[in-house]
C-alpha positions as CSV (number, residue, x, y, z in Angstrom):
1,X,76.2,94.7,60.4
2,X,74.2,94.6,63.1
3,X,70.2,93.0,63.3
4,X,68.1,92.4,66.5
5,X,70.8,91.8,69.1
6,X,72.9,89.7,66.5
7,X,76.2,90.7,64.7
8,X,76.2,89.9,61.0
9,X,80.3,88.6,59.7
10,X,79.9,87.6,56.3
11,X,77.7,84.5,56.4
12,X,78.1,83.8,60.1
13,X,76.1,85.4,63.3
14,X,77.7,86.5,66.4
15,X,75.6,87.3,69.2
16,X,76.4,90.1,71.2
17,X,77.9,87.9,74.0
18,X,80.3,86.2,71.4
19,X,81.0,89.8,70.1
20,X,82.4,90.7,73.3
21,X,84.4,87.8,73.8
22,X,85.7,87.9,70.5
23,X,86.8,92.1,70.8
24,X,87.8,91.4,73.8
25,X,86.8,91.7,77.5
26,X,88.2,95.1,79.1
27,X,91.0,94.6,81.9
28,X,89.5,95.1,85.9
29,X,92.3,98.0,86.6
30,X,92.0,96.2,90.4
31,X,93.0,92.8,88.7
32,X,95.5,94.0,86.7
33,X,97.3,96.3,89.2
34,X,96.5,93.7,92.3
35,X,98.8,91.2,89.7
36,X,101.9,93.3,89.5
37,X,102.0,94.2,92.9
38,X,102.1,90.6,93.5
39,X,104.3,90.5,91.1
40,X,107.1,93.1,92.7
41,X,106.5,90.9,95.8
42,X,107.4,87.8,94.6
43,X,110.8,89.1,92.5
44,X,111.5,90.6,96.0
45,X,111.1,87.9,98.1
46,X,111.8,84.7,95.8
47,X,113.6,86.0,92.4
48,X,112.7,85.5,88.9
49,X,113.5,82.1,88.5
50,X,111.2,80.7,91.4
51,X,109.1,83.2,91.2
52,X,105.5,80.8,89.2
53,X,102.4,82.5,87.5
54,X,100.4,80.1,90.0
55,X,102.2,82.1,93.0
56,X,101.3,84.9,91.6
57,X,97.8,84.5,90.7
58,X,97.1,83.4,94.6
59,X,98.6,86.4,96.3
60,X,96.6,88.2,93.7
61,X,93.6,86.5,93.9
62,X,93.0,85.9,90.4
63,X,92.9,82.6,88.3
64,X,96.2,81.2,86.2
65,X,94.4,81.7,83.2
66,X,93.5,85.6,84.0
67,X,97.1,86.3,83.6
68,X,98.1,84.3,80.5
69,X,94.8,86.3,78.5
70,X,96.7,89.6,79.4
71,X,100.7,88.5,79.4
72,X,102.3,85.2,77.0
73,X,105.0,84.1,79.2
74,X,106.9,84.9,83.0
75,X,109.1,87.5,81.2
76,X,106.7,89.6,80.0
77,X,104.9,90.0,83.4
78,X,107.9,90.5,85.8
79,X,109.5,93.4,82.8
80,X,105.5,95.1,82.7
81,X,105.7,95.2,86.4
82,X,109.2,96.5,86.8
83,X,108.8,99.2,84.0
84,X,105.3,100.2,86.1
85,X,107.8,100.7,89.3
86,X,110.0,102.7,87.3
87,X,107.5,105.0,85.3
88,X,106.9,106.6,89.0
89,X,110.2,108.2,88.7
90,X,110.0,109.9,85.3
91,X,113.2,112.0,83.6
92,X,112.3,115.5,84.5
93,X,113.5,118.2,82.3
94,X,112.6,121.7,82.7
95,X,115.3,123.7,81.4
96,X,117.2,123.7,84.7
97,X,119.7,120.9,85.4
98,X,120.3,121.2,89.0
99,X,117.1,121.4,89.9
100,X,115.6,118.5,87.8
101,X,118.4,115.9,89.1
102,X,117.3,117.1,92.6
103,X,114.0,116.7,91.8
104,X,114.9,113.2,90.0
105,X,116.3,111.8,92.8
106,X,113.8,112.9,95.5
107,X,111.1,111.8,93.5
108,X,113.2,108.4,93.8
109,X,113.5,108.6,97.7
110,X,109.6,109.5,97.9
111,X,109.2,106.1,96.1
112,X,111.7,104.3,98.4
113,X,110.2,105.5,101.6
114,X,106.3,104.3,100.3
115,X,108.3,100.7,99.5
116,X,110.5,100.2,101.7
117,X,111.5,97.1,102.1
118,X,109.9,96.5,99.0
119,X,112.7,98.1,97.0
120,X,115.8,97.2,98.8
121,X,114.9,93.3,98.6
122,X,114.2,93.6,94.9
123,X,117.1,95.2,94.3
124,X,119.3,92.4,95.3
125,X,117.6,89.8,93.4
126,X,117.0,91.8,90.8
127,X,120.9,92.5,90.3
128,X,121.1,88.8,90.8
129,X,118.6,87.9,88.3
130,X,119.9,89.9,85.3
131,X,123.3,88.7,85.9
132,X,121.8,85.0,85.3
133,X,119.1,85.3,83.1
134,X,120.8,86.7,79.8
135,X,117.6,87.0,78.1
136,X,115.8,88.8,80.8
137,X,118.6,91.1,81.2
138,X,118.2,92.1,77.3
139,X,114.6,92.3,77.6
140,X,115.3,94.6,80.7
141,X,117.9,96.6,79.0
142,X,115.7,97.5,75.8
143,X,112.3,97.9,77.6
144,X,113.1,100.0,80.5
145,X,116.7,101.4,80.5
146,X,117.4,102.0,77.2
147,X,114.6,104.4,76.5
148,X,115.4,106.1,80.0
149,X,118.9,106.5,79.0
150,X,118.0,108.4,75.7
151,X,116.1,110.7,77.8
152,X,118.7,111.4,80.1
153,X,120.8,111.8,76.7
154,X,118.2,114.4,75.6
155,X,118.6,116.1,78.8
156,X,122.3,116.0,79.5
157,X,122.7,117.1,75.7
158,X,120.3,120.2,76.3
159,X,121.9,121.1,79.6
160,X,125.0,121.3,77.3
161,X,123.7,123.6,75.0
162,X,122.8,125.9,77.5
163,X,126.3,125.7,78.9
164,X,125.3,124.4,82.2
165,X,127.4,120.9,81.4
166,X,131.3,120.5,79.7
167,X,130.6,119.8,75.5
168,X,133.0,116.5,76.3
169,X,130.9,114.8,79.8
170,X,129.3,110.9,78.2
171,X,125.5,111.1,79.7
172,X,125.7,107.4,80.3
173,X,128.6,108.7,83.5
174,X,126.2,111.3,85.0
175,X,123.2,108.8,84.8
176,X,125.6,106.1,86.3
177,X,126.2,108.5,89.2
178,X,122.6,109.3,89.8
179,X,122.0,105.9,90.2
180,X,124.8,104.7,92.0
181,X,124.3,106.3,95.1
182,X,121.3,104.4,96.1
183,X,122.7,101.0,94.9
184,X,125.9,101.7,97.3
185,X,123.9,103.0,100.3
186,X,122.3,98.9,100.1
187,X,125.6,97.4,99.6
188,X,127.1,99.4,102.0
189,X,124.9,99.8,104.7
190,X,122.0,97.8,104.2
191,X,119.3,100.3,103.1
192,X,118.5,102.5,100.0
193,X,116.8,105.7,102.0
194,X,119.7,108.2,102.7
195,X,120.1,110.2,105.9
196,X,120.0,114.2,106.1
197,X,117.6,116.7,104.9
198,X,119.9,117.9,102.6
199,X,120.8,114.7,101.1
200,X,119.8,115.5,97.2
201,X,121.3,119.2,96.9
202,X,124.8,117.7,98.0
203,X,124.7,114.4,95.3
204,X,123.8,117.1,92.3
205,X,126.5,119.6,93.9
206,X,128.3,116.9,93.8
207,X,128.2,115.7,90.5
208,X,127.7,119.3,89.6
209,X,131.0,120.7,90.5
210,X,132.8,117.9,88.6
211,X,131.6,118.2,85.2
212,X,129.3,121.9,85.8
213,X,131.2,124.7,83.2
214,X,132.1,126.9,85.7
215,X,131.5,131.1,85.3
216,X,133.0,133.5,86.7
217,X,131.0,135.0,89.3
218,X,128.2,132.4,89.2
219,X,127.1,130.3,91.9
220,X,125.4,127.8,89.8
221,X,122.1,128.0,91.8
């Protein structure tokens, strides 16, 4: 109950500032984005395991204990940050399958070419992070992958349904594929944006014609 400016909870009196602090002060969206982005940087540039919430809070202008009122511990800032990157690139479904993976992945190179060379260091130290970090890797895995890969296995299994993908094909193989084009163009060459206009179309043809149920007299357009 509330009298004259003053919060009434049970035989104790809150004033409105110590209501506040008590419900809790509302993020600053600049803050909190300003943060992760420092955040990315930092996994990009120095890893996980050097990586330091006092780095962190400098490039983002903020103080150390800014970030521990909104995340507990190291982990739980570099997995918010990464599952932010990776919400840009949402699973897509709309009924067709070739033109949602071609949308997938462009959506992905859209992201890549805003980034660059954002992405391409990160995803060096990040493969080397969740190879050495058990825990992280685990906390990775259930946050951001796993509920990625049951949407693609809602999509692949839909796509079969209509006929457009062989009753036998594992989704975890065609989400593998999707991915692993972008992860051998680094390895490989050094970058993660690929050449040619027509890059997309010939990855899902690709794909496509491998595990696509084929009918006669259909182009598969």
């Amino acid at each position: 109950m509330k009298r004259n400016g003053v919060v009434m909870q049970g035989e104790y009196m809150l004033t409105d500032e110590q209501e506040g602090r008590k419900a809790g002060r509302p993020r600053s969206m600049e803050a909190h984005q300003a943060i992760l982005d420092a955040t990315l940087a930092l996994l990009a540039t120095q890893g996980f395991e050097t990586m330091s919430i006092e780095e962190v809070a400098t490039r983002a202008g903020v103080g150390k204990t800014t970030i521990y009122r909104w995340w507990d511990s190291k982990e739980a800032l570099a997995l918010e940050a990464l599952q932010r990157l990776y919400a840009q690139c949402p699973i897509i479904d709309t009924g067709n399958l070739r033109h949602d993976l071609i949308a997938m992945i462009e959506d992905f190179i859209r992201l890549i070419e805003e980034k660059k060379p954002l992405l391409e260091c990160l995803a060096f130290k990040l493969l080397g992070d969740l190879k050495t970090h058990p825990e992280l890797f685990q906390m990775f895995y259930a946050r951001i992958m796993e509920p990625r890969l049951h949407q693609f296995l809602q999509l692949t299994e839909r796509a079969q349904q209509r006929g457009e993908l062989r009753k036998d094909l594992d989704p975890s193989v065609l989400f593998g594929v999707c991915g692993g084009h972008f992860f051998y163009r680094v390895l490989i060459f050094g970058q993660m944006v690929p050449r040619g206009v027509h890059w997309s179309e010939q990855v899902v043809d690709a794909m496509l014609n491998g595990v696509a149920v084929h009918h006669e007299g259909c182009n598969c357009e």
